[in-house]
C-alpha positions in Angstrom: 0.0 0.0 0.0 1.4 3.4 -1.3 0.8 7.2 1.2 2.0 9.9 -1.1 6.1 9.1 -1.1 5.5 6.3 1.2 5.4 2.3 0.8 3.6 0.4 3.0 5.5 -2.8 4.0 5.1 -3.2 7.6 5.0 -6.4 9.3 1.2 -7.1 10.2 -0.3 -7.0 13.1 -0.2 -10.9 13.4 3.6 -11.5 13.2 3.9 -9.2 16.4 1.4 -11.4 18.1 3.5 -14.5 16.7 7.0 -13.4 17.7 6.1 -12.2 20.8 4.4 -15.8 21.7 7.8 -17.3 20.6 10.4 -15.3 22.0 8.4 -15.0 25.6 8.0 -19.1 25.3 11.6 -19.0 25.4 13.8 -19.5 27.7 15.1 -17.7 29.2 12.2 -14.9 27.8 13.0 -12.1 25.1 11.4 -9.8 22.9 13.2 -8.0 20.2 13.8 -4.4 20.3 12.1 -3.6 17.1 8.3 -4.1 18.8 9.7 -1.0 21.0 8.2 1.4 17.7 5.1 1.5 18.1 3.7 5.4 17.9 4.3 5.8 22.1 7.7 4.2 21.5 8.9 6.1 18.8 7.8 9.0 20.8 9.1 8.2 23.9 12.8 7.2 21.9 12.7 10.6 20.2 12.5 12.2 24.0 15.5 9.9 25.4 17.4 11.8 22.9 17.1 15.3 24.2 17.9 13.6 27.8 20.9 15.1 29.2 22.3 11.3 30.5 22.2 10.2 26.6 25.7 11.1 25.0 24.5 9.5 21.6 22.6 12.0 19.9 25.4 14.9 20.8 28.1 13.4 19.4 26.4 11.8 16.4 25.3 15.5 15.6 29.1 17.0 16.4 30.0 14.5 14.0 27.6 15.4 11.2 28.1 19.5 11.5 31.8 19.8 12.7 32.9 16.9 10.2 31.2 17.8 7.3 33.6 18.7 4.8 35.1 15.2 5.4 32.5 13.8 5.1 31.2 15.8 1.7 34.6 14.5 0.3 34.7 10.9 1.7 31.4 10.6 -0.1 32.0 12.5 -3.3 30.3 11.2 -6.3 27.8 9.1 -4.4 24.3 10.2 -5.8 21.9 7.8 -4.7 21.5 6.9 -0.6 19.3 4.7 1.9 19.1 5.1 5.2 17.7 2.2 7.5 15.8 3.9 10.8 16.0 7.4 10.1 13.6 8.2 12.5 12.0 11.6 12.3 14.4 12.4 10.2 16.9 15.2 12.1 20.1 13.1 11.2 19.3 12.9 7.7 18.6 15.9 7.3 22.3 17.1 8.6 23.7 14.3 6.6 22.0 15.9 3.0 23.7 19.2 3.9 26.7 17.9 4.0 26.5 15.8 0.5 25.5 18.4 -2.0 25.6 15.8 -5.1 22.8 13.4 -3.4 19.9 13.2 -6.1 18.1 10.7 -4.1 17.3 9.4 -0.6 15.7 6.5 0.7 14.2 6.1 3.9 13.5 3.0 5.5 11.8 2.7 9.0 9.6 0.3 10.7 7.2 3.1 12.2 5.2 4.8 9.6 4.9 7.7 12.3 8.5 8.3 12.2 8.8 7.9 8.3 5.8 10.5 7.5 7.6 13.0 9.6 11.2 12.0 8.2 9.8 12.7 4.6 7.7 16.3 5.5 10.8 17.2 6.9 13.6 16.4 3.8 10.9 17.4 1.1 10.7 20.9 2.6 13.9 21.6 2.8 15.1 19.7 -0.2 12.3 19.8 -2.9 15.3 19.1 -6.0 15.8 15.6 -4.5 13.7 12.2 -5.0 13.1 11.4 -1.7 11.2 8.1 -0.4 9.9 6.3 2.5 9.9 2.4 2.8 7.6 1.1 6.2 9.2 -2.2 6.7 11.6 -4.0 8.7 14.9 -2.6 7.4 17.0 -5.3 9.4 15.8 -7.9 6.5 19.3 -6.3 5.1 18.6 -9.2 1.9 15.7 -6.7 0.8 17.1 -3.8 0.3 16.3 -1.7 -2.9 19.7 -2.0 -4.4 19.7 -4.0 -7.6 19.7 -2.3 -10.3 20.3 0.9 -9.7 23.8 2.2 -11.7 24.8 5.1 -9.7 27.2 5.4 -6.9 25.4 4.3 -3.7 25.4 4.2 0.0 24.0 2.6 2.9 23.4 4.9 5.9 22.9 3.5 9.7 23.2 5.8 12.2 22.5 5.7 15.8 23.6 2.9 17.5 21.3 -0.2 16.1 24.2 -2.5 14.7 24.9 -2.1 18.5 21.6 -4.1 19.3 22.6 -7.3 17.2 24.5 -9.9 18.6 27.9 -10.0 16.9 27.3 -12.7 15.0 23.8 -11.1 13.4 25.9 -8.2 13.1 28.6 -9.8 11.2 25.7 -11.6 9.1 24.0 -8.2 8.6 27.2 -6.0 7.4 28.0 -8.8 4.6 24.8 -9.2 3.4 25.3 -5.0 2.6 28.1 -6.2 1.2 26.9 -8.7 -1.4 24.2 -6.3 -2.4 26.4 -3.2 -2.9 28.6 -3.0 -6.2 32.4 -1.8 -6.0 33.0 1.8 -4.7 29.3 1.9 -3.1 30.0 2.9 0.5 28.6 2.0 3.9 27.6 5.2 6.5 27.2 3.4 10.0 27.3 4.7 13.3 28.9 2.9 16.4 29.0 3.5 19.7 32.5 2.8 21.7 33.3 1.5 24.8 33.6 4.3 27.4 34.3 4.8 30.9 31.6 3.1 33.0 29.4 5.2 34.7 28.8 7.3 31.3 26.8 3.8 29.8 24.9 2.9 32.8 23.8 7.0 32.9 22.6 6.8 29.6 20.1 3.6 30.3 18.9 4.3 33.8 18.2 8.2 32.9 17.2 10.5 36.3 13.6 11.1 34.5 13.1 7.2 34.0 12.2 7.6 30.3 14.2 5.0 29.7 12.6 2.8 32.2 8.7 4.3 30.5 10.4 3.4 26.8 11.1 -0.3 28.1 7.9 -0.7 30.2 5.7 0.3 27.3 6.6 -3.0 25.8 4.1 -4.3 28.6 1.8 -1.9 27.8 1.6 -2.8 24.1 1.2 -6.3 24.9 -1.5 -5.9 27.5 -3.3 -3.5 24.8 -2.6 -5.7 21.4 -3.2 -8.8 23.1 -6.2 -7.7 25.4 -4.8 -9.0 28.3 -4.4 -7.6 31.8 -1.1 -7.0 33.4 -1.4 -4.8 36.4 0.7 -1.7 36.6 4.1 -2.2 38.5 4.1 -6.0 37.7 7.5 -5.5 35.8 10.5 -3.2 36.4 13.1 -1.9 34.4 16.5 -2.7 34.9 20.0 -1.7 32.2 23.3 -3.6 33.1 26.5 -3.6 32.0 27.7 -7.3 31.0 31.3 -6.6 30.8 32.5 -10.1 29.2 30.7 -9.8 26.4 30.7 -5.9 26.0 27.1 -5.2 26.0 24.4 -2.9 27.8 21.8 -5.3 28.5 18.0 -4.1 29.2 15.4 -6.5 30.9 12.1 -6.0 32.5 11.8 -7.8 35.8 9.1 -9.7 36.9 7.9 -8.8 40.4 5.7 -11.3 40.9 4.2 -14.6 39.9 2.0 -14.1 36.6 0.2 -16.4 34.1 -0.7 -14.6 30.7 -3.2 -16.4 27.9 -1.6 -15.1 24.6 -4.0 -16.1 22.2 -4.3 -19.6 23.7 -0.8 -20.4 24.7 -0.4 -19.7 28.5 2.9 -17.6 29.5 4.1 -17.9 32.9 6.4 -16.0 34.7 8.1 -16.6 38.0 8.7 -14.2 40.7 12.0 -12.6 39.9 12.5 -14.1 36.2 13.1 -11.5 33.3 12.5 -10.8 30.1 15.3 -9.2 27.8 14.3 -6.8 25.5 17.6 -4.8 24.4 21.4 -5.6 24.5 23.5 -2.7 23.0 27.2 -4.2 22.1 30.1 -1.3 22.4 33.1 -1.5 20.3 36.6 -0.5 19.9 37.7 0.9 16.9 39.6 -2.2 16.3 36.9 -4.3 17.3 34.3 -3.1 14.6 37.0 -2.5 11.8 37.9 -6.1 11.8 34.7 -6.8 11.4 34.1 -4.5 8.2 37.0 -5.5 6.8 36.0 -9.6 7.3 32.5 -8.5 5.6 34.0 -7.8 2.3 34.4 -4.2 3.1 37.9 -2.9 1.0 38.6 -0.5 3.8 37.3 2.1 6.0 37.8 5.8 7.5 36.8 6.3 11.3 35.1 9.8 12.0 34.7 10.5 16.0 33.7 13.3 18.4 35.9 15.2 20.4 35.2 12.4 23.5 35.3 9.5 21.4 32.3 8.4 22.7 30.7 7.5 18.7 31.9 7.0 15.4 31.2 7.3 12.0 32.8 4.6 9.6 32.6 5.0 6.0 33.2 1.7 4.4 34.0 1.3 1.1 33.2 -2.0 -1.1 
């Protein structure tokens, strides 16, 4: 289904009901972080941004105004671009003012509320340019719209979601851009580092609890899409550091013994027992430029902020 500039290719209703059943009659229990979207989510993600704990959105921005003419000539010639979770669209929107020769831009989100804004706002301010919205689930990297097109291209992923795969889907998801892409197409993708300690657990366990609202409403969309009830302050948020394996980990703790009927299959939860809905790997430069590099990436250039907090690499097939 086609709005205006927009394709319709969300996931239906049904597959959240179907993953959700799975992954919470796992164990242990999980949910994956893309059913945090919904309209409340994306709005309540948009606010974590502005949150004076969250480092992410500063630096990405430093990045993306104080780096520009690096990154105008890094990316010269490239005329054709897609970027996977945009959001509503303030990051792109820096990006294009930086590459001048862009002719078109892609967007690719899984909420439609996000994309509709993302679009109004790169129309009005760059009428010259094709620009399109895709609602769909960008992480099925295999469908991206790249055959065919003869142009210099380029993948953008900002933010910090390659951060939310495990390594191996990570590793899985930057070669499939790889085989899709043709020689000199380049890769735009934002990472967060590994920083001092109390900086990371700041930034998940913010003084306003919005972080702990954008994790809880995970309950609330399944008590609402399901039509069950789960009484208020049944689950609590909780973000840890797993230092082994590198990796914020969010989870939403069961405070007491509960028995949901999803749609016929019965969910139980113990007193104490978790569900995790996020882990957000950090990196060291090394780290993630191995990993380009094993992907069938040629080579890279690493763009940072003045703390070294994020990067930018710009991969190049």
């Amino acid at each position: 289904m086609t709005y205006g500039r927009i394709l319709d290719m969300k996931p239906a209703l049904p597959e959240f009901r179907k993953e959700v059943i799975a992954s919470l009659s796992d164990n242990p229990k999980w949910i994956h972080p893309k059913f945090f979207y919904d309209r409340k989510g994306s709005d309540l993600f948009d606010a974590i941004t502005w949150l004076p704990e969250y480092y992410l959105t500063r630096a990405e921005t430093e990045i993306l105004t104080s780096r520009c003419g690096e990154i105008a000539a890094l990316t010269d010639g490239v005329t054709r671009a897609m970027e996977l979770g945009p959001g509503m669209g303030r990051k792109s929107l820096m990006l294009l003012r930086c590459i001048g020769g862009l002719k078109e831009y892609v967007l690719l989100d899984i909420s439609m509320q996000s994309l509709e804004k993302a679009v109004e706002l790169l129309e009005a301010e760059f009428p010259q340019k094709e620009i399109t919205g895709i609602c769909s689930d960008y992480l099925s990297s295999e469908s991206l719209p790249m055959s065919g097109n003869q142009s210099r291209s380029m993948i953008v992923f900002l933010g910090s979601t390659i951060g939310n795969m495990e390594t191996s889907d990570a590793e899985r998801f930057l070669a499939s851009c790889s085989r899709q892409m043709k020689n000199e197409d380049l890769l735009f993708i934002g990472v967060d580092m590994k920083k001092d300690l109390k900086v990371l657990l700041s930034a998940y366990n913010d003084s306003s609890g919005v972080t702990a609202e954008f994790n809880l409403n995970l309950i609330r969309r399944i008590s609402e899409e399901f039509g069950v009830d789960i009484p208020e302050g049944t689950f609590m948020h909780r973000a840890v550091y797993n230092e082994s394996l590198g990796r914020i980990e969010m989870h939403l703790d069961c405070k007491a013994d509960l028995s949901l009927d999803l749609e016929g299959t019965l969910i139980r939860f113990r007193k104490g027992e978790s569900i995790h809905t996020e882990s957000s790997y950090k990196y060291s430069p090394e780290e993630f430029g191995k990993m380009l590099l094993a992907s069938g990436f040629s080579g890279y250039t690493r763009l940072s902020d003045s703390r070294d907090y994020y990067s930018v690499f710009i991969a190049r097939k």
